[in-house]
MDAnalysis code that builds the backbone (N, CA, C; Angstrom):
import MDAnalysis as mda
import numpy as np

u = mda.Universe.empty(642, n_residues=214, atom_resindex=np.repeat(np.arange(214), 3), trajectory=True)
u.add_TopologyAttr("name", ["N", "CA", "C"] * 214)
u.add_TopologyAttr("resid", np.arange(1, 215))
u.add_TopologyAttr("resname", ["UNK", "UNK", "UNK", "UNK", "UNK", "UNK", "UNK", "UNK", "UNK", "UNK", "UNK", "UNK", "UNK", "UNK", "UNK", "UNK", "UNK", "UNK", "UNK", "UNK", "UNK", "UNK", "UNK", "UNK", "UNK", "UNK", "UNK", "UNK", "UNK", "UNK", "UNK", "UNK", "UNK", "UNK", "UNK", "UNK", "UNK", "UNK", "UNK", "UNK", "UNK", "UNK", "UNK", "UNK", "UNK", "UNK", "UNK", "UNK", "UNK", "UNK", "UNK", "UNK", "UNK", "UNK", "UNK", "UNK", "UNK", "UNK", "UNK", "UNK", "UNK", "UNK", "UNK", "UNK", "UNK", "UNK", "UNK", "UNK", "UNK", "UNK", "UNK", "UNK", "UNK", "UNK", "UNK", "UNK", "UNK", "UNK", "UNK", "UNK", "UNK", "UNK", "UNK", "UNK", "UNK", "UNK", "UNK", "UNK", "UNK", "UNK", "UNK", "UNK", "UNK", "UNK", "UNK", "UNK", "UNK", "UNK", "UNK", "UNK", "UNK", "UNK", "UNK", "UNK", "UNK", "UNK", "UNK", "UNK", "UNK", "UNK", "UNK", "UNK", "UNK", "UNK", "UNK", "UNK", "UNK", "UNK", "UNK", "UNK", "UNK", "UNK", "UNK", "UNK", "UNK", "UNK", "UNK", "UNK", "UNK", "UNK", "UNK", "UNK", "UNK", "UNK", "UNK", "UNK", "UNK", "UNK", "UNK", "UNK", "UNK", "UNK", "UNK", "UNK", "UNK", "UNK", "UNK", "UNK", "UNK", "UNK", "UNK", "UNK", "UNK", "UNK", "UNK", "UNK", "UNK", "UNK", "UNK", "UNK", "UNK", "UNK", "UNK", "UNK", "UNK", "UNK", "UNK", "UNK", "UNK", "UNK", "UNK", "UNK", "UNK", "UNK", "UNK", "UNK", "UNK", "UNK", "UNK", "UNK", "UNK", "UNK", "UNK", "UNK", "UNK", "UNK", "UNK", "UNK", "UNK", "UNK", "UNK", "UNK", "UNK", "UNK", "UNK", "UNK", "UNK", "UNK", "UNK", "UNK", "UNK", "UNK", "UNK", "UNK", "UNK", "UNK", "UNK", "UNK", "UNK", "UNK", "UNK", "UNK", "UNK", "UNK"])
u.atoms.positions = np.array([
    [-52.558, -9.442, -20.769],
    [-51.551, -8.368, -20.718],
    [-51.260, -7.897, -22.146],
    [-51.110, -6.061, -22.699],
    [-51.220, -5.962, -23.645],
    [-49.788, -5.863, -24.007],
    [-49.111, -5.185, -25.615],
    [-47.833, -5.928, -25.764],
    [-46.870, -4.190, -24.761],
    [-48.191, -3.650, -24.884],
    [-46.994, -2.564, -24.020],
    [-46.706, -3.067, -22.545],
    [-47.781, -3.100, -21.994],
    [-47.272, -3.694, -20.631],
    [-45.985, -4.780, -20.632],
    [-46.072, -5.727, -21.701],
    [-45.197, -7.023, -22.012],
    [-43.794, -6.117, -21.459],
    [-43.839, -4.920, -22.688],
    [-41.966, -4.498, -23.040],
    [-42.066, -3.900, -21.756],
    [-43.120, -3.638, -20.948],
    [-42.119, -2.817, -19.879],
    [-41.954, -3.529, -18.534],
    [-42.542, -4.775, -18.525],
    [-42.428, -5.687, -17.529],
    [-40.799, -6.421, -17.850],
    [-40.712, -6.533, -18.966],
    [-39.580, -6.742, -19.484],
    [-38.037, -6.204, -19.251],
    [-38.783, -4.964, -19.723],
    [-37.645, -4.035, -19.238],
    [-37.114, -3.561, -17.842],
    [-38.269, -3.842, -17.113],
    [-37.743, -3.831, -15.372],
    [-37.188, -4.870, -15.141],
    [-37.338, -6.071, -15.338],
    [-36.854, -7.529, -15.213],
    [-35.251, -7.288, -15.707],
    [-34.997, -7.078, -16.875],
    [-34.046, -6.717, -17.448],
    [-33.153, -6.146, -16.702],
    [-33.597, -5.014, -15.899],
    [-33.103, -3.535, -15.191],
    [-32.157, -4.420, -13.773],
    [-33.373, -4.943, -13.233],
    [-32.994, -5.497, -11.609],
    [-31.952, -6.482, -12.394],
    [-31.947, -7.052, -13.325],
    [-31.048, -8.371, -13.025],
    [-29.629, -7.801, -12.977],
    [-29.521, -6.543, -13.772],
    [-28.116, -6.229, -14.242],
    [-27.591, -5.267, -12.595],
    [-29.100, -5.003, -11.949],
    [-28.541, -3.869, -10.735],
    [-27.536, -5.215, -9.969],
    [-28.172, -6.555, -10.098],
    [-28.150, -7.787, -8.915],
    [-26.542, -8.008, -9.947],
    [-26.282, -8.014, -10.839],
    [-24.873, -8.112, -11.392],
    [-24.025, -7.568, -10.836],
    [-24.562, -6.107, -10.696],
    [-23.175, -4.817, -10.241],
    [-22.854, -5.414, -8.724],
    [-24.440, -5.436, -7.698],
    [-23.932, -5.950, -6.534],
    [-22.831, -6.704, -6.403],
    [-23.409, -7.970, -7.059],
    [-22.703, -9.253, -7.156],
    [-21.022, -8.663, -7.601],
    [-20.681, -7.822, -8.163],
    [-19.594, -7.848, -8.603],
    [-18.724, -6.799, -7.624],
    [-19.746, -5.742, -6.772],
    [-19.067, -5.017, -6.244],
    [-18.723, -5.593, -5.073],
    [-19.393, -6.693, -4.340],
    [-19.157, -6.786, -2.736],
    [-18.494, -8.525, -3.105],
    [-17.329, -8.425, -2.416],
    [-16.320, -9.662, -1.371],
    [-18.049, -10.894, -1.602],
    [-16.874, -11.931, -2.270],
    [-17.737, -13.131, -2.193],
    [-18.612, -13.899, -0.856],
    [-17.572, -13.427, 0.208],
    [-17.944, -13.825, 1.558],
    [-19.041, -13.071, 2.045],
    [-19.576, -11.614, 1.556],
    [-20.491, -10.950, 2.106],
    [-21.871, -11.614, 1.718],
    [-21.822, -11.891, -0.202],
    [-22.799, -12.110, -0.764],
    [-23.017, -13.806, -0.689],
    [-21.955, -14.619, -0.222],
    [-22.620, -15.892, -0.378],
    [-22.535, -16.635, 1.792],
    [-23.430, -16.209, 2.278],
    [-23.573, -16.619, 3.452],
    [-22.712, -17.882, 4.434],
    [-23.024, -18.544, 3.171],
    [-22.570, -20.005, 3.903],
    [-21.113, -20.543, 3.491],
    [-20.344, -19.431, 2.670],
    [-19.005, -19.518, 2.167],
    [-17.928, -19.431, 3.406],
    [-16.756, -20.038, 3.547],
    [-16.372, -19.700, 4.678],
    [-15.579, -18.084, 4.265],
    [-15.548, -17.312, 5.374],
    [-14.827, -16.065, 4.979],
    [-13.486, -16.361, 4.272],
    [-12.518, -17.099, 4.656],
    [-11.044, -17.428, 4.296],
    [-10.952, -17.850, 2.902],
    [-12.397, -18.202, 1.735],
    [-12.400, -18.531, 0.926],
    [-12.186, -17.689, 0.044],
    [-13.090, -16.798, 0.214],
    [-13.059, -15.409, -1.090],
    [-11.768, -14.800, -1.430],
    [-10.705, -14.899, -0.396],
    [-9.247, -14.372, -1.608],
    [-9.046, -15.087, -2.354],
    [-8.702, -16.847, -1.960],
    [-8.407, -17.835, -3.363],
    [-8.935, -17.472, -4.118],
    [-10.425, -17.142, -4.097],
    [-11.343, -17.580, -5.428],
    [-10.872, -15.773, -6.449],
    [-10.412, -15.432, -6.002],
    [-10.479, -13.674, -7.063],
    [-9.144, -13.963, -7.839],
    [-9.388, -13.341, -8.670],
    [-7.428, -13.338, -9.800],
    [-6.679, -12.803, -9.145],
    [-5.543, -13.153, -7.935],
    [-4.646, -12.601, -7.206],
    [-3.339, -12.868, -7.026],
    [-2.006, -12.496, -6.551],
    [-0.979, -13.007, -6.442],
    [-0.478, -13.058, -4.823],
    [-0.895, -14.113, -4.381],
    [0.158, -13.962, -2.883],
    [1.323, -14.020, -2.935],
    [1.693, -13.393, -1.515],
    [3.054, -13.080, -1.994],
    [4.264, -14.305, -1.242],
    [5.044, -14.657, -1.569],
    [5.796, -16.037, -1.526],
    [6.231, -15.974, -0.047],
    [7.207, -17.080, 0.625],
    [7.689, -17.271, 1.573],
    [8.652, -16.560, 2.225],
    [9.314, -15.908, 0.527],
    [10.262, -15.446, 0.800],
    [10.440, -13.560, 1.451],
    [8.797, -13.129, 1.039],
    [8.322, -12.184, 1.352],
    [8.248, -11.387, 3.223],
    [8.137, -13.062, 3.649],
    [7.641, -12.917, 5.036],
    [8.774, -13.094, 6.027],
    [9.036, -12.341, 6.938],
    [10.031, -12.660, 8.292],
    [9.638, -12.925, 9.751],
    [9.777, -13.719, 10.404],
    [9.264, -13.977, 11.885],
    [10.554, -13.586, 12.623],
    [9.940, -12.940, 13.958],
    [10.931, -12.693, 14.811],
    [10.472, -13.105, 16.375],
    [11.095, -13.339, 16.972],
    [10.013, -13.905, 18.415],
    [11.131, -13.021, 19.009],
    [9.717, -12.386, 19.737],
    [10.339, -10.672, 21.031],
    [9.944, -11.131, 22.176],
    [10.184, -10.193, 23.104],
    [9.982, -10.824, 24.744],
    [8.436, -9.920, 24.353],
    [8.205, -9.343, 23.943],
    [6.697, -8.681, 23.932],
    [5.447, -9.521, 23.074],
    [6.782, -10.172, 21.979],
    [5.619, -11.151, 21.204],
    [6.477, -11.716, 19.753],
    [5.438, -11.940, 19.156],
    [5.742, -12.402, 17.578],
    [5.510, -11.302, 16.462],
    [6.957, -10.544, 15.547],
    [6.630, -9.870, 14.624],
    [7.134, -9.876, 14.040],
    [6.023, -10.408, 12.600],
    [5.665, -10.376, 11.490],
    [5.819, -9.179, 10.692],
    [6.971, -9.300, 9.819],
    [7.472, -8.335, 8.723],
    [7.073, -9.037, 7.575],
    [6.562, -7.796, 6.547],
    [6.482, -8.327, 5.111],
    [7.134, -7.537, 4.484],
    [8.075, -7.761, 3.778],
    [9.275, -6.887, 2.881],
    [8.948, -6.122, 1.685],
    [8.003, -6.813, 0.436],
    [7.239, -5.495, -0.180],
    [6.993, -4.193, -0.081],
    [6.060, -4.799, 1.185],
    [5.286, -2.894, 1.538],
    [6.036, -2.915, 2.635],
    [7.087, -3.331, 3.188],
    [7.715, -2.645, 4.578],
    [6.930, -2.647, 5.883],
    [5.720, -3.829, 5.811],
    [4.715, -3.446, 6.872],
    [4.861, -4.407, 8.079],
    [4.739, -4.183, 9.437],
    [5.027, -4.984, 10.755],
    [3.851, -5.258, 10.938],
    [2.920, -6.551, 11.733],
    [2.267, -7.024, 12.417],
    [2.951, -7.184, 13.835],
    [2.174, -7.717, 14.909],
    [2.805, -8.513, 15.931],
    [1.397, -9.412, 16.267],
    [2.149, -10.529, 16.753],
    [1.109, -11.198, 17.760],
    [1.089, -11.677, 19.036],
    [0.650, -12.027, 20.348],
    [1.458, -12.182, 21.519],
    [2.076, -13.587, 21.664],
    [2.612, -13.686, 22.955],
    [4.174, -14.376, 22.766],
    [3.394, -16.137, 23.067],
    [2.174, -15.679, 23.469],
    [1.901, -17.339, 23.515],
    [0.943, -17.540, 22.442],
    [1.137, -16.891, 20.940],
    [0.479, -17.804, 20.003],
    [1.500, -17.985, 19.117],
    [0.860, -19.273, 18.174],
    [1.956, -20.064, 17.365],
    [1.730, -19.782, 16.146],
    [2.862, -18.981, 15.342],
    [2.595, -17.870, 14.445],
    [4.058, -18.956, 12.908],
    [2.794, -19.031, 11.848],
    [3.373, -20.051, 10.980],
    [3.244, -19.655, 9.898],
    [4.171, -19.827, 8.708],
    [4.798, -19.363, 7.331],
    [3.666, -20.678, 6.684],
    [2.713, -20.334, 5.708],
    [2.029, -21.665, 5.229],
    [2.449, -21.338, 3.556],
    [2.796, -22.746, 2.929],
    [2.616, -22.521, 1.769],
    [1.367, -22.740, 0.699],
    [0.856, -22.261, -0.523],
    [0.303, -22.843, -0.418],
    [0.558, -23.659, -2.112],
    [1.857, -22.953, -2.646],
    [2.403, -23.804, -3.601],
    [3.757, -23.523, -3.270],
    [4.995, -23.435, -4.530],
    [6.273, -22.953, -4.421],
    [6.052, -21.405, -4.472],
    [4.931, -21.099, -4.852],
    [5.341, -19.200, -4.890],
    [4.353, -18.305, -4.451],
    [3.570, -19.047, -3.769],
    [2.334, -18.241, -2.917],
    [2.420, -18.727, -1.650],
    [2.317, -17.846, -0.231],
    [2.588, -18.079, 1.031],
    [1.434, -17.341, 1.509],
    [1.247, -17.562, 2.707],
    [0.498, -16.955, 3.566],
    [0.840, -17.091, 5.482],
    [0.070, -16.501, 6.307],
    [0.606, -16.339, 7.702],
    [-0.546, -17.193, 8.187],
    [-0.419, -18.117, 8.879],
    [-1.603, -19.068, 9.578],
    [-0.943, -18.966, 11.329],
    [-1.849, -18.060, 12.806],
    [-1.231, -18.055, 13.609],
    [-2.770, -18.555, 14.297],
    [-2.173, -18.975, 15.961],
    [-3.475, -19.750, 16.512],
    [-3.004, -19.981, 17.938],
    [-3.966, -19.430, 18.565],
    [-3.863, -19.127, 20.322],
    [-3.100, -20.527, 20.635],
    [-2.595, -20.337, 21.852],
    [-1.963, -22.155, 22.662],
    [-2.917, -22.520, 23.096],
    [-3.347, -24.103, 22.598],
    [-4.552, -24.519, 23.272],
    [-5.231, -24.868, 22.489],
    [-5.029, -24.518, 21.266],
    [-6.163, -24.579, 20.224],
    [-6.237, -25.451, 20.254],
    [-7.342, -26.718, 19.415],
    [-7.798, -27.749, 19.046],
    [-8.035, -28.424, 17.534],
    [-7.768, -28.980, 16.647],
    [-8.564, -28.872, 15.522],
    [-8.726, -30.108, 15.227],
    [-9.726, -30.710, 14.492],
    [-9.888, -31.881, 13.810],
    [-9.071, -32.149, 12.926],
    [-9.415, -33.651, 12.151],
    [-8.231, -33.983, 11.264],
    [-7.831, -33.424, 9.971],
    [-9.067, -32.463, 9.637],
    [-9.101, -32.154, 8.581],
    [-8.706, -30.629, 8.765],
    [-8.410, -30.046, 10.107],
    [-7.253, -28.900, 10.248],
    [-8.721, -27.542, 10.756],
    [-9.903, -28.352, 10.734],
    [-11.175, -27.232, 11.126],
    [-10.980, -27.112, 12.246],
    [-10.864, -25.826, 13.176],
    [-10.878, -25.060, 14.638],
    [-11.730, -25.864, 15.343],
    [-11.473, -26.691, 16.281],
    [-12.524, -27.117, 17.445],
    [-12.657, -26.084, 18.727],
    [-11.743, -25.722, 19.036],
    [-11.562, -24.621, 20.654],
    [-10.645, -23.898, 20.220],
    [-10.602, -22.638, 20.214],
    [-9.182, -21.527, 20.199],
    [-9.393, -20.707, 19.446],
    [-8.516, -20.027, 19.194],
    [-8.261, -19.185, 17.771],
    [-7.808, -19.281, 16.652],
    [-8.201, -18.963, 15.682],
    [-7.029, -19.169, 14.135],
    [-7.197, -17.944, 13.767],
    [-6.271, -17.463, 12.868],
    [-5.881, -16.697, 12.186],
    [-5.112, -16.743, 10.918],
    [-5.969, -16.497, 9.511],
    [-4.461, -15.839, 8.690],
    [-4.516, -14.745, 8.370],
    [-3.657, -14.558, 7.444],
    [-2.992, -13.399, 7.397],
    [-2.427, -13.988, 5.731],
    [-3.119, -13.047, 4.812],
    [-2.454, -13.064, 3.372],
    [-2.251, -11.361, 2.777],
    [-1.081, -11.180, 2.475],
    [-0.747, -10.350, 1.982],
    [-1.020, -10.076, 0.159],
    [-1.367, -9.729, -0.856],
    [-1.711, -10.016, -1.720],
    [-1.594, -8.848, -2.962],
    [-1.459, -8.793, -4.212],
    [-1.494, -7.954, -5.491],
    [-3.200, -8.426, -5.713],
    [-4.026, -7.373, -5.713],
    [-5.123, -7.831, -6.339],
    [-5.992, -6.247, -6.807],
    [-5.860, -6.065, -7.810],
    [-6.082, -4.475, -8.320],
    [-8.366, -4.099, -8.189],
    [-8.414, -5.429, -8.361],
    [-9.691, -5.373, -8.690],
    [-10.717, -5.588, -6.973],
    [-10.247, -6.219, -6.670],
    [-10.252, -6.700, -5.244],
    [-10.330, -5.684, -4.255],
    [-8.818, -5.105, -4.605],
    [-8.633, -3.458, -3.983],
    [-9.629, -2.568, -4.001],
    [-9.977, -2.011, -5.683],
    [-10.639, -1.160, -5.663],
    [-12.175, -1.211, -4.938],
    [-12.667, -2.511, -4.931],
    [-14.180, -2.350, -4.647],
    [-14.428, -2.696, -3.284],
    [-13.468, -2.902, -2.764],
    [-13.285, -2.801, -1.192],
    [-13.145, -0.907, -0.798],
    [-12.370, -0.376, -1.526],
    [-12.277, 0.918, -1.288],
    [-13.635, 1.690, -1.944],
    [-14.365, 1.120, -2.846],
    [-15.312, 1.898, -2.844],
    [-16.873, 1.449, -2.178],
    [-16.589, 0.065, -1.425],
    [-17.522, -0.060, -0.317],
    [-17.729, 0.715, 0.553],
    [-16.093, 0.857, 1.157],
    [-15.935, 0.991, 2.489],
    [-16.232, 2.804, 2.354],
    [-16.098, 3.245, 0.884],
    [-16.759, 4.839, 0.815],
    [-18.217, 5.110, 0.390],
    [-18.811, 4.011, 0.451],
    [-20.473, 4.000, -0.057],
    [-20.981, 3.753, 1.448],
    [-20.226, 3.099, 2.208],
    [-21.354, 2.944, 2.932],
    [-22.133, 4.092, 3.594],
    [-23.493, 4.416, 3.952],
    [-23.787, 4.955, 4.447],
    [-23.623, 5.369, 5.721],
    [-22.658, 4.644, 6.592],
    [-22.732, 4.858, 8.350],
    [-21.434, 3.576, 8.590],
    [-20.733, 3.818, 9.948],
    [-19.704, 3.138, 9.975],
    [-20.127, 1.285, 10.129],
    [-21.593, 0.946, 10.485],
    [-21.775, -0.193, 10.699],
    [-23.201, -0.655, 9.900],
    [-23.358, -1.671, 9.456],
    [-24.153, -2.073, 8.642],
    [-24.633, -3.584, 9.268],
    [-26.077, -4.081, 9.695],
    [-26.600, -5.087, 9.848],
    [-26.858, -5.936, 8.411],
    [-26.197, -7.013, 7.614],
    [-26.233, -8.060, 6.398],
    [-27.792, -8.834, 6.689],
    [-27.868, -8.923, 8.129],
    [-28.838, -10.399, 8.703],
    [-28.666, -10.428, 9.817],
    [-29.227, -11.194, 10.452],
    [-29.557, -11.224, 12.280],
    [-28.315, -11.675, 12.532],
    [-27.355, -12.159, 11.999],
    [-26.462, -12.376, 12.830],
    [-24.807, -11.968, 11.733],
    [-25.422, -11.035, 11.186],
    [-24.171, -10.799, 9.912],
    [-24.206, -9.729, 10.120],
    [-22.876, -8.793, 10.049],
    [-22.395, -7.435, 9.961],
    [-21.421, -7.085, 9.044],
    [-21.480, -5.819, 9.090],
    [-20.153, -5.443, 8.082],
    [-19.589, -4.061, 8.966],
    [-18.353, -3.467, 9.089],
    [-18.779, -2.221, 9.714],
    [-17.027, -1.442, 8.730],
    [-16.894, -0.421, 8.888],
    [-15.732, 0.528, 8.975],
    [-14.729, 0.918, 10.010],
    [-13.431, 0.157, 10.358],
    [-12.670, 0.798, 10.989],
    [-11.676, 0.882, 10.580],
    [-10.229, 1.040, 11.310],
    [-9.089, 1.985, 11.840],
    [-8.343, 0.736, 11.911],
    [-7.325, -0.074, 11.240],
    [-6.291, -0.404, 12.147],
    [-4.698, 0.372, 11.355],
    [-3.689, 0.418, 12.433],
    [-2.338, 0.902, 11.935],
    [-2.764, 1.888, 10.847],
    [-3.698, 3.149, 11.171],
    [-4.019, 4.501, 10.569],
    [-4.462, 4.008, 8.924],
    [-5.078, 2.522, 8.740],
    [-5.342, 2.165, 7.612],
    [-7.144, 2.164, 8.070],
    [-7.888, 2.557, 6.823],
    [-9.239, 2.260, 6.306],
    [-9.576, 0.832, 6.263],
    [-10.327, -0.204, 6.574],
    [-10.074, -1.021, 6.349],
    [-12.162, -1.883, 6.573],
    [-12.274, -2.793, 5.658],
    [-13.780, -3.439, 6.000],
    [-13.781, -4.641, 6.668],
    [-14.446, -4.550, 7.111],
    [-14.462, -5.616, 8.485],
    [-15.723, -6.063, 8.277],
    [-15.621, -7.631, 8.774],
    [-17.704, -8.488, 8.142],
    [-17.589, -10.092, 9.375],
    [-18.185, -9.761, 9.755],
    [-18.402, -10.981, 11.100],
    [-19.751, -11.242, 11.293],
    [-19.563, -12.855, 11.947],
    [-20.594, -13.784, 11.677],
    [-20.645, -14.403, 12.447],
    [-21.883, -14.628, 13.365],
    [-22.172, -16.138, 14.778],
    [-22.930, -17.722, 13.819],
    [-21.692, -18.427, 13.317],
    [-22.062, -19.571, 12.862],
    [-23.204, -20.318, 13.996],
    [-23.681, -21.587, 13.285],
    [-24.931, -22.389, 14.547],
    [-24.144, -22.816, 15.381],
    [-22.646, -23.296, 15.042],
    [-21.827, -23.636, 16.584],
    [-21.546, -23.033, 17.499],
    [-21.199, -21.701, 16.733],
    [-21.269, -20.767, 18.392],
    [-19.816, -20.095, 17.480],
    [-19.236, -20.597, 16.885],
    [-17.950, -19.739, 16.298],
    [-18.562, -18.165, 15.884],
    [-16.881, -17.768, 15.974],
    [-17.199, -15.990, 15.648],
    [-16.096, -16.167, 14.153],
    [-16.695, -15.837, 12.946],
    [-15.932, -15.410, 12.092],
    [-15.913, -14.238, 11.770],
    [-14.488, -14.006, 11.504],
    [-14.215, -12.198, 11.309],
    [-13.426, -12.235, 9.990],
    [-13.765, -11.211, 9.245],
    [-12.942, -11.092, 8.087],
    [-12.653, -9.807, 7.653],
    [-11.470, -9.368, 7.583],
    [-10.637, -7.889, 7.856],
    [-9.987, -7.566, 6.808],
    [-10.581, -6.774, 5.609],
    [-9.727, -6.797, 4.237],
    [-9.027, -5.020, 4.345],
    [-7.746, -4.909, 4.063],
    [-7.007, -3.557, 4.379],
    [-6.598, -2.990, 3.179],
    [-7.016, -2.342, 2.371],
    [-6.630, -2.135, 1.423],
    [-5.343, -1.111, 1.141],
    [-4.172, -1.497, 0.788],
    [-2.781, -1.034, 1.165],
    [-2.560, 0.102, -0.044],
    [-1.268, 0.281, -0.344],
    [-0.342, 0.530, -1.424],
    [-0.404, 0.281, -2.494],
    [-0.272, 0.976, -4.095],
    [-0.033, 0.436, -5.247],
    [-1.242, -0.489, -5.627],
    [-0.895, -1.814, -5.792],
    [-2.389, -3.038, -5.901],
    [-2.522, -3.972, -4.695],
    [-2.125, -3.550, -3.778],
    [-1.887, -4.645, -2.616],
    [-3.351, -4.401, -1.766],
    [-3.402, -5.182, -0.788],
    [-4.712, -5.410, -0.138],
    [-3.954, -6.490, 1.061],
    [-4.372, -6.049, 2.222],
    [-4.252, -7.476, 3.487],
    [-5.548, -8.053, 3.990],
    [-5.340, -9.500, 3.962],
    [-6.616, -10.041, 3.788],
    [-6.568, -10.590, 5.311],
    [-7.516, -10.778, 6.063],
    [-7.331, -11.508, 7.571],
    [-8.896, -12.010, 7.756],
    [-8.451, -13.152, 7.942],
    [-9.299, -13.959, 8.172],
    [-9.420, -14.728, 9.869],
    [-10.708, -14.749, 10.456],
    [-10.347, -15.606, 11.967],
    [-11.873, -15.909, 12.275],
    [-11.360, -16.930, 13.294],
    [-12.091, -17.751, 13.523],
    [-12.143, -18.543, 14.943],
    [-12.897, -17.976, 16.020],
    [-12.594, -17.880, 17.065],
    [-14.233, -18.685, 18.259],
    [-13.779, -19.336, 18.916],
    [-14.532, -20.781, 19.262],
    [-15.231, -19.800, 20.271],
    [-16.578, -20.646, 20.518],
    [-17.339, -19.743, 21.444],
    [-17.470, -19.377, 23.041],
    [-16.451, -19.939, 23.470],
    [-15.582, -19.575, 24.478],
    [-14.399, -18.815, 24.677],
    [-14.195, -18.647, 23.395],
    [-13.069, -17.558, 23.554],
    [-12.915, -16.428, 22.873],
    [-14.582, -16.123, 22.625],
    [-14.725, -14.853, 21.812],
    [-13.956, -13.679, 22.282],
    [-14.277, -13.217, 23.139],
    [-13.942, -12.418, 24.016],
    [-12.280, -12.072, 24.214],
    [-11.527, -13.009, 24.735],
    [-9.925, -12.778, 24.482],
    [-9.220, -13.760, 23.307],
    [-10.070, -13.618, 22.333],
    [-9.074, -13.908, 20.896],
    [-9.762, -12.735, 20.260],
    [-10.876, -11.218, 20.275],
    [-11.040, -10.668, 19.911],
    [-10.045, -9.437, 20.723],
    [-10.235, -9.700, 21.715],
    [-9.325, -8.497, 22.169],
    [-7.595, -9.113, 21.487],
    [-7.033, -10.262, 21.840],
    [-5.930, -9.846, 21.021],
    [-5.977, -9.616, 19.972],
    [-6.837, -9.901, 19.128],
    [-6.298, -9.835, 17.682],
    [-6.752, -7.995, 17.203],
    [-7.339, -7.587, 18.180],
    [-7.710, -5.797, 18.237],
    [-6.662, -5.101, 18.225],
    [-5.891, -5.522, 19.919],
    [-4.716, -4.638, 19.888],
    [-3.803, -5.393, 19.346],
    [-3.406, -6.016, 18.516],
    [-1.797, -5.877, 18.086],
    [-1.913, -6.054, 16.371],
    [-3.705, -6.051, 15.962],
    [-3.751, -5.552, 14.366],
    [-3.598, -3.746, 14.654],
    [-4.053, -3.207, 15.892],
    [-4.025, -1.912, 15.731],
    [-2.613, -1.007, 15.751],
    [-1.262, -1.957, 15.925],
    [0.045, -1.399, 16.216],
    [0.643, -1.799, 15.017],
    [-0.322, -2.204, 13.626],
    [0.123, -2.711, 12.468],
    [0.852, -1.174, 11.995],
    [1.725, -1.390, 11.122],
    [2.700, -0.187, 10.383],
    [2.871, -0.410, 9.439],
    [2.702, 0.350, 8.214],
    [3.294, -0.001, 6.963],
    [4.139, 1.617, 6.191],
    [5.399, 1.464, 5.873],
    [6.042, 2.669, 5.186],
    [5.062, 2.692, 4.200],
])
């Protein structure tokens, strides 16, 4: 090989690694690392959840709703799941809710049911490249891998990216990032056993879709 060929073999090498950087930097850790669990990638980014004191529960004859006082925004969930304030120090909180029935091992992993959280969050950087995914993509749904998606929808008149996954057990993971107000972002994470794909996807459809935020 002569030394021109060298610099320009070089220089493509060079080229792709930095394109595989931008990727890497533009897309949610959970998209690009397969075997990560979805619920992981907010910890891991520079973010601020927002405390205990942020969050209000109310139990209705229609269900459970979830106020967050910041952005003024309502969730609900229905009246037979068990909808919980988690900490995860003195000044970061999050929403952990989970069908009746559920199951989990000792170490708190989903055996049968549903889980759900729900983190509300300041994350400026986080924000933006979620909003400029969810405007790159070419078409509202995107195939990752035979059993990985990403797609574009609608909940509570918000834009929002959505990325789900059929683990080898049969679980359905879903991961629902909303990009809000100011630097905020709602992060939702779930995880739903393979028997109950079906009605832990339909609830968690309609009553993320009656979400509100002033």
């Amino acid at each position: 090989m002569n030394k021109k060929n060298k610099i320009e073999l070089v220089t493509i090498t060079l080229l792709i690694f930095l394109v595989l950087i931008g990727v890497a930097q533009l897309y949610p850790k959970n998209i690009i690392n397969q075997e990560e669990s979805p619920s992981e990638h907010l910890i891991a980014d520079d973010i601020r959840l927002g405390s205990a004191e942020n969050y209000q529960l109310q139990e209705l004859d229609s269900g459970i709703k979830i106020f967050y006082y910041p952005l003024n925004c309502t969730l609900f969930f229905p009246e037979d799941w068990q909808v919980e304030i988690k900490n995860v120090d003195e000044y970061s909180s999050f929403i952990n809710a989970y069908s009746r029935g559920s199951f989990f091992d000792a170490n708190g992993i989903l055996l049968d049911g549903c889980s759900v959280d729900l983190k509300f969050a300041q994350a400026s950087l986080r924000r933006d490249s979620i909003i400029e995914i969810i405007s790159s993509l070419d078409k509202d749904y995107a195939e990752i891998s035979n059993d990985r998606y990403i797609e574009n929808i609608i909940l509570g008149e918000k834009s929002a990216l959505k990325e789900y996954r059929v683990a080898k057990n049969g679980h359905l993971f879903v991961d629902i990032i909303i990009p809000l107000q100011d630097d905020y972002l709602l992060d939702i994470s779930a995880i739903f056993s393979e028997n109950h794909r079906q009605a832990c996807s339909y609830d968690l459809n309609q009553y993320l879709s009656a979400m509100h935020c002033n």
